[in-house]
C-alpha positions as CSV (number, residue, x, y, z in Angstrom):
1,X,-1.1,20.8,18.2
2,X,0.2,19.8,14.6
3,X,-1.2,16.4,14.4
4,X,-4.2,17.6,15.5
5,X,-4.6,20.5,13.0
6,X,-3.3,17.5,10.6
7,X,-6.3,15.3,11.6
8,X,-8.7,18.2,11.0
9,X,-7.4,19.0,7.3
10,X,-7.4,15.7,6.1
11,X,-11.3,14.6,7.3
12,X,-12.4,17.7,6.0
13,X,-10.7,17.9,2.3
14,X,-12.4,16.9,-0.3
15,X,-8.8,16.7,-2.4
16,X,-5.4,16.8,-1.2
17,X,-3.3,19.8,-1.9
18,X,-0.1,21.1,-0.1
19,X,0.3,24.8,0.9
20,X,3.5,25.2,0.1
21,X,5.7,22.6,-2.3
22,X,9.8,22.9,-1.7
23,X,11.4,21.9,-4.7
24,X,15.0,20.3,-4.0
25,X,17.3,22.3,-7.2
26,X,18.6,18.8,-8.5
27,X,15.1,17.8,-9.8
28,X,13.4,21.4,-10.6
29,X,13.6,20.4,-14.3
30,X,12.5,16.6,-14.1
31,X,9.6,15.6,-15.7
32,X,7.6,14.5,-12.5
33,X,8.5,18.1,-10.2
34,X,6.9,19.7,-13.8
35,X,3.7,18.3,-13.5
36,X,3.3,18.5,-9.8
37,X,4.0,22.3,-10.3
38,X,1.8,22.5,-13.3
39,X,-1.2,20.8,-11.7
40,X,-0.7,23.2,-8.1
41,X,-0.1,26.0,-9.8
42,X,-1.2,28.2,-7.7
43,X,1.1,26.8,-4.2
44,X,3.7,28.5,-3.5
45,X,7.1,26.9,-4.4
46,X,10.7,27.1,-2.7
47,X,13.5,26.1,-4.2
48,X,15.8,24.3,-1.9
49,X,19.6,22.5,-2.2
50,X,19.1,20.5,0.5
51,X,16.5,19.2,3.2
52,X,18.4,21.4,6.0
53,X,17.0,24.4,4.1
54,X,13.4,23.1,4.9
55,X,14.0,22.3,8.3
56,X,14.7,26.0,8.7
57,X,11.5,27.2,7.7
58,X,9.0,24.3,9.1
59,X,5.2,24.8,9.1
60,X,2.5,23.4,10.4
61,X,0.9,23.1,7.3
62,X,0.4,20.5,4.4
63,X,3.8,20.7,2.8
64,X,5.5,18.7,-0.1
65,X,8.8,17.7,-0.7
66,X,9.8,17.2,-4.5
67,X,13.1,15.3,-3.7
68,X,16.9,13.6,-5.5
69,X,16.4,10.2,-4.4
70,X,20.0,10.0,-3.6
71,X,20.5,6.1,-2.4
72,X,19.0,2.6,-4.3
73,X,15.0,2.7,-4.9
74,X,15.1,-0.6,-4.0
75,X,15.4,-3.0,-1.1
76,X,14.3,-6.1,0.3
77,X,11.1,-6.1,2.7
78,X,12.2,-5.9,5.8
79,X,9.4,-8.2,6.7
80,X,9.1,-8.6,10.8
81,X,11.2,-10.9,13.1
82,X,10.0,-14.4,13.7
83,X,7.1,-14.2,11.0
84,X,6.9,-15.5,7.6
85,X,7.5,-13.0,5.4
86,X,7.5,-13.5,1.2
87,X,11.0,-12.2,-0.2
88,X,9.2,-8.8,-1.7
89,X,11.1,-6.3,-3.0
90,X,10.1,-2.7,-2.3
91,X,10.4,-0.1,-4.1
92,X,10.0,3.3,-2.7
93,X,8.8,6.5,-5.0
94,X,8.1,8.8,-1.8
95,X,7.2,8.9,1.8
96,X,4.1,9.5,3.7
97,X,0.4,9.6,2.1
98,X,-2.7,12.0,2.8
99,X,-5.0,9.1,3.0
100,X,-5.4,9.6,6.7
101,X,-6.2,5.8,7.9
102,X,-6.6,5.7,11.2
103,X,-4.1,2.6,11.6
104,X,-1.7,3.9,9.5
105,X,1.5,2.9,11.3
106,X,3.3,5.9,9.2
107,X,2.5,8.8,11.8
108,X,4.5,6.6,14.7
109,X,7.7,7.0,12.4
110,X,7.4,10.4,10.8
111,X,8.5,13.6,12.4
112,X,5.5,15.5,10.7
113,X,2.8,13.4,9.8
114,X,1.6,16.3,7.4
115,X,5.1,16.2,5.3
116,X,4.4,14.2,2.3
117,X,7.9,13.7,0.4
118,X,8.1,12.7,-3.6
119,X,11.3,11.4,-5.4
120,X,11.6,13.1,-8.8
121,X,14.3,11.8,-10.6
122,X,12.5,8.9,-12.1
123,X,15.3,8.6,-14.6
124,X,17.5,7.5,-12.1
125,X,14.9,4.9,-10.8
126,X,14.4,3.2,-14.7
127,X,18.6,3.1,-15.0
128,X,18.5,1.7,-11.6
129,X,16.1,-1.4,-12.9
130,X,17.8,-1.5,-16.6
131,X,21.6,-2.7,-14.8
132,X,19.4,-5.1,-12.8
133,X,17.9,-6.7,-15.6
134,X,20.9,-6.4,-16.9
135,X,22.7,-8.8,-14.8
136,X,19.5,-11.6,-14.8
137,X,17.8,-12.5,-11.8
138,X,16.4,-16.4,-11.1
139,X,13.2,-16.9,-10.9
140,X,10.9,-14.4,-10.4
141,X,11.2,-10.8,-9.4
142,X,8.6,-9.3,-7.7
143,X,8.2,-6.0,-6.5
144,X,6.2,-3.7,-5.4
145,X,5.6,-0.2,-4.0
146,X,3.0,0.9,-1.1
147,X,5.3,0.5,1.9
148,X,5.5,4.1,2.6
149,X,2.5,5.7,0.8
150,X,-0.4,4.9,-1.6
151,X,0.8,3.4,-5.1
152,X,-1.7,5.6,-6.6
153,X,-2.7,8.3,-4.8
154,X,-0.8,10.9,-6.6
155,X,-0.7,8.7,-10.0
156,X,-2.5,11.3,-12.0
157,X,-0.8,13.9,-11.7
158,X,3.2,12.6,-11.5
159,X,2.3,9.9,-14.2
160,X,4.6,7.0,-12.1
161,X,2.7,4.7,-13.6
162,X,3.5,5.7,-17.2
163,X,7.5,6.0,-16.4
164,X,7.3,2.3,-14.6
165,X,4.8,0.2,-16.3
166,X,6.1,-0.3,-19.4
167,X,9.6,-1.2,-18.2
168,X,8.1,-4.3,-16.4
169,X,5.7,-5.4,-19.9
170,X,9.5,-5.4,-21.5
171,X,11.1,-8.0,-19.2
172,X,9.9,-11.5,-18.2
173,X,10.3,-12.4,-15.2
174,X,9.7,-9.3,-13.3
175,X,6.0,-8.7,-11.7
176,X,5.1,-5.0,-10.7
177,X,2.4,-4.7,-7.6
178,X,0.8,-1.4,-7.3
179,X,-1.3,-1.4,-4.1
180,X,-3.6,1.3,-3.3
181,X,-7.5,2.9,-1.6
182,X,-8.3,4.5,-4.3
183,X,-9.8,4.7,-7.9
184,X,-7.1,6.9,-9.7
185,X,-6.5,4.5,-12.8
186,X,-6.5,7.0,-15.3
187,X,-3.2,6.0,-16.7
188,X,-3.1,2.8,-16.2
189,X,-5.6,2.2,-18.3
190,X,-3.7,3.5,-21.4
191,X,-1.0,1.2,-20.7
192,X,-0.6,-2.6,-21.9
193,X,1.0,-4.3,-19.3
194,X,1.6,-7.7,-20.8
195,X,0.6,-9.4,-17.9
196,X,3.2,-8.2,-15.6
197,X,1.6,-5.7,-13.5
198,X,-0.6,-6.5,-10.7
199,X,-3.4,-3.9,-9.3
200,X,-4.0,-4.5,-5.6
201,X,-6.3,-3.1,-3.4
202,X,-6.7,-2.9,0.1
203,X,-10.1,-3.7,1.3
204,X,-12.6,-3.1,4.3
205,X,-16.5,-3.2,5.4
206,X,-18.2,-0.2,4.4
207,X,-18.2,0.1,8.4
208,X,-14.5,0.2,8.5
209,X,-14.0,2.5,5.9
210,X,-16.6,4.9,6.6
211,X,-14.8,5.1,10.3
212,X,-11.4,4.6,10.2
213,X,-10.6,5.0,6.0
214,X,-12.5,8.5,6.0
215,X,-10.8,10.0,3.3
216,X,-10.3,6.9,1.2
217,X,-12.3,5.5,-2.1
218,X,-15.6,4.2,-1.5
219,X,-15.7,0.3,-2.0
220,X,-17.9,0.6,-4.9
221,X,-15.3,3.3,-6.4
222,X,-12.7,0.6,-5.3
223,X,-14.0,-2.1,-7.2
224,X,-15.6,-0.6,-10.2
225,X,-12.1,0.5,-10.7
226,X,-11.0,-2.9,-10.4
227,X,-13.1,-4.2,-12.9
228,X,-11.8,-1.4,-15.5
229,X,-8.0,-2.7,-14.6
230,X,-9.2,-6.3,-14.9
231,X,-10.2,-5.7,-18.6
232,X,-7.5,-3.7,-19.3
233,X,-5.2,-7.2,-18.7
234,X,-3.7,-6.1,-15.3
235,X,-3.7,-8.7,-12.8
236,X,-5.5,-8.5,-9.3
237,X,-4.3,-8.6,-5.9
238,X,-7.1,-7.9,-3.2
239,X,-5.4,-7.5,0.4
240,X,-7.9,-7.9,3.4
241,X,-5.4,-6.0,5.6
242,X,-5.4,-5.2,8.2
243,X,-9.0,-6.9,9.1
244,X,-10.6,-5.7,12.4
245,X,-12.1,-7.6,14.9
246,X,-15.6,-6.2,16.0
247,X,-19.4,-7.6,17.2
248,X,-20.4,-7.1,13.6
249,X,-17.3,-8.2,11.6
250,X,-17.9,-11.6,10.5
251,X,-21.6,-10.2,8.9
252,X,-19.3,-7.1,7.1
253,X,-16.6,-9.1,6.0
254,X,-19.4,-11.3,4.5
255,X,-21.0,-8.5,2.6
256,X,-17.5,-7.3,1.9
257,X,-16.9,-10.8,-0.2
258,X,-19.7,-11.1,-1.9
259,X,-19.8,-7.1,-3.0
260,X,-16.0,-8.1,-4.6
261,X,-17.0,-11.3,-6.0
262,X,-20.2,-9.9,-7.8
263,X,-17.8,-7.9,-9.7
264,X,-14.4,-8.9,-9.9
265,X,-13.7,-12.9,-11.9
266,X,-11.7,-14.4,-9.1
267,X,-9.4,-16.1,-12.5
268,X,-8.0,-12.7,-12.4
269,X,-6.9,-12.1,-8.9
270,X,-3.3,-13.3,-8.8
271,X,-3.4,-13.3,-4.9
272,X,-5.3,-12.6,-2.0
273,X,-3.5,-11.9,1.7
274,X,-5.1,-11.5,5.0
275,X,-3.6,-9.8,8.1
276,X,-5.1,-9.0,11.2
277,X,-4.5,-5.5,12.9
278,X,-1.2,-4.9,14.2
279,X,1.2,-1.5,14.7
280,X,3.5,-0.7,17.3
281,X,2.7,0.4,20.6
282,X,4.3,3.8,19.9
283,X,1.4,4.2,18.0
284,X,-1.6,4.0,20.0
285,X,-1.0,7.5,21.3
286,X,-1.1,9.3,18.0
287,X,-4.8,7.4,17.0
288,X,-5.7,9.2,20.6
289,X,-4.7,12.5,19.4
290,X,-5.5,12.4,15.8
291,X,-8.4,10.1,15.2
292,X,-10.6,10.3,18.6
293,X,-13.1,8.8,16.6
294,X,-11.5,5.6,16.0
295,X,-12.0,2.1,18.0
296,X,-9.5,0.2,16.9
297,X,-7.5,0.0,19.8
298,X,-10.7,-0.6,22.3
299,X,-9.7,-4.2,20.9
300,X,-8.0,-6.9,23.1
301,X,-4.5,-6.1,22.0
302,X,-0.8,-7.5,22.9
303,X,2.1,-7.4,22.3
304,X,3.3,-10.3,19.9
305,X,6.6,-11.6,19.3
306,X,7.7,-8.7,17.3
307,X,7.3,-6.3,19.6
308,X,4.0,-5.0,17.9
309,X,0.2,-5.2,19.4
310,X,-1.7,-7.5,17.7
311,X,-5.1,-9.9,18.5
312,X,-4.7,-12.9,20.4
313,X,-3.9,-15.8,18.4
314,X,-7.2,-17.2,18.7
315,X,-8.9,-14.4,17.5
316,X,-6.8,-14.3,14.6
317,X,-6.8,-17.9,13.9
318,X,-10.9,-17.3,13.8
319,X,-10.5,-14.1,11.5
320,X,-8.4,-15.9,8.9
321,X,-10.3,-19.4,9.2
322,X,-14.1,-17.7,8.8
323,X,-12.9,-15.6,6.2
324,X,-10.7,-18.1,4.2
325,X,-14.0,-20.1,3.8
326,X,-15.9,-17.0,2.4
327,X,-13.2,-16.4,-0.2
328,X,-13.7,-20.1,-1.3
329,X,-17.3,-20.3,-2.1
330,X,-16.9,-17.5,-4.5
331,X,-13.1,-18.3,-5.4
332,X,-12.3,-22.3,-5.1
333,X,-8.8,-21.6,-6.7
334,X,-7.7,-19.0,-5.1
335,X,-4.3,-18.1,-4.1
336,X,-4.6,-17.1,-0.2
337,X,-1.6,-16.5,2.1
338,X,-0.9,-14.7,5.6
339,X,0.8,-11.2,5.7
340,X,3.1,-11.2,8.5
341,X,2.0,-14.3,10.6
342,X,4.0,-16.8,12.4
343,X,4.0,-20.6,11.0
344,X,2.1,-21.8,14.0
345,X,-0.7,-19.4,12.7
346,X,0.0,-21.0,9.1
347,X,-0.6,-24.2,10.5
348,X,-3.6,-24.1,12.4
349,X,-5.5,-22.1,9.8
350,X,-4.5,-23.9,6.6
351,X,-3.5,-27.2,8.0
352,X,0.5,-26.7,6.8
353,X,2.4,-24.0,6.3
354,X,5.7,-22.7,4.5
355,X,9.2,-24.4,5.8
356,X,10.8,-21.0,5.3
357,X,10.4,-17.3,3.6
358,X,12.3,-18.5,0.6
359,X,9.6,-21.3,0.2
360,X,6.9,-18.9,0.2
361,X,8.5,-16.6,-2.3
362,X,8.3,-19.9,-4.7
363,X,4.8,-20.5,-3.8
364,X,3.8,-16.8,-5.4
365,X,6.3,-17.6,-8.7
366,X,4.5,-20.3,-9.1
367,X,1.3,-19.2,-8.4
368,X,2.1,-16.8,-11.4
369,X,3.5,-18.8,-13.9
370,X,0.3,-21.3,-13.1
371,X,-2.2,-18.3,-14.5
């Protein structure tokens, strides 16, 4: 009955807001819980010592966590067995996202899909990176954030990017990747980030995101923003992923490339990564519940080699090759790899492929040190 209220909330909200925030005491004074609380003034707050308290008094309403991150921000990707995966770094400033894609893989994990957690203690997080930089890291360090929410869905009111940004334009040899749906670039765009920020967006057909990104930006929204970021000196990652297989999709995705291209200067987008649909089969039952509306799993699906449903390789193999050779007519130079995909895929779509994660992980540092 929750998911489904949860389902009903987030296609018919125009903007997110909680109905009730809980406020963990350790960061009731921090800068990011202040502005949260400033900006919904009007929700009710609770102030709690521990999660325990919360589990106490659970709703089935849109509720917020302002949390003590109390372990590391960051870890390594955890990537997916038997696929190629690029050495990322996450790191992680919250859990859960009121986005509402349909394929979001988050509600098969989360006890309460309509929880939406945020780590407050930011200070912690920029001593965290300081005693990295501190001891020197080889090569290049790239990290990013999205693996458990939008980069920057709730950007203008807890002002991450701010805190972050200008840590990274201090320090060569680190690359920050914010990935996100939407168009909230409000601070970024006050920031220099001396070339060592990328922007990325994930990117559909109008198609797909009308049905199955409902409560995401526009394209047009996407891109325009993407334009602003480009002249503001930020890098650009664009991240067909997942891409859907349909009747139609080859004649979208088409449209989808040349509606990026007409807009964005491919000299600018650091990278571009393509992965078909895939999520757990645990999942199939929540898009049932929550999204009725969805088709995504009326798709041939099976289970791949790491357990999760995915396209036939064939079909995959014909998703990446068709839409490889869109990218090139508009971008000759462009820097496209995989997400996820096994080094036979690799292989039969490019022609070689990567001996190894590590040797992918020196394909994007030198991808970047190229520009």
């Amino acid at each position: 009955m929750a998911e489904k209220r949860f389902a009903r909330l987030m296609f018919a909200r125009k903007e997110y807001q909680p109905e009730k925030i809980y406020l963990e005491r350790k960061v009731a004074d921090s800068t990011v819980s202040r502005r949260v609380l400033q900006y919904w003034d009007k929700v009710p707050v609770q102030l709690i010592n521990s999660l325990n308290e919360m589990e106490q008094d659970r709703t089935d309403g849109r509720v917020m966590l302002l949390l003590h991150q109390k372990g590391r921000f960051l870890k390594p990707c955890p990537g997916t067995p038997q696929h190629l995966c690029c050495n990322y770094m996450l790191l992680n400033i919250g859990y859960n996202c009121p986005l509402g894609c349909s394929y979001c893989y988050l509600p098969a994990y989360l006890d309460n899909p309509q929880v939406i957690s945020i780590f407050a203690n930011l200070g912690d997080l920029r001593q965290e990176l300081e005693a990295l930089a501190a001891n020197g890291h080889p090569g290049l360090y790239r990290i990013g954030t999205g693996e458990f929410n939008d980069s920057l869905v709730f950007d203008h009111i807890t002002n991450f990017s701010k805190e972050i940004i200008p840590f990274f334009a201090r320090h060569k040899g680190w690359l920050l990747e914010l990935k996100t749906k939407t168009n909230q670039i409000g601070s970024l765009l006050e920031l220099d980030p001396e070339g060592r920020v990328v922007i990325s967006w994930s990117l559909s057909p109008t198609a797909i995101i009308a049905r199955e990104e409902p409560e995401t930006t526009p394209l047009e929204g996407r891109l325009t923003a993407a334009q602003r970021c480009q002249a503001q000196g930020y890098w650009i990652g664009l991240h067909f992923d997942p891409i859907i297989y349909y009747d139609d999709w080859e004649r979208d995705y088409e449209d989808l490339v040349r509606a990026i291209f007409s807009r964005i200067d491919p000299a600018r987008v650091i990278w571009i990564s393509l992965g078909g649909l895939r999520f757990i089969p645990a999942l199939v039952p929540k898009i049932k519940e929550m999204f009725p509306q969805s088709k995504i799993i009326c798709g041939e699906l099976f289970p791949g080699r790491d357990g999760k449903l995915r396209y036939l390789q064939k079909i995959r193999i014909e998703l990446y090759t068709k839409l490889i050779a869109l990218i090139k007519e508009f971008a000759p130079q462009a820097f496209v790899y995989l997400c996820m995909e096994t080094r036979e895929v690799w292989s039969k779509v490019f022609g070689w492929s990567p001996q190894n994660n590590s040797h992918l992980a020196y394909l994007f540092t030198e991808r970047y040190y190229d520009m």
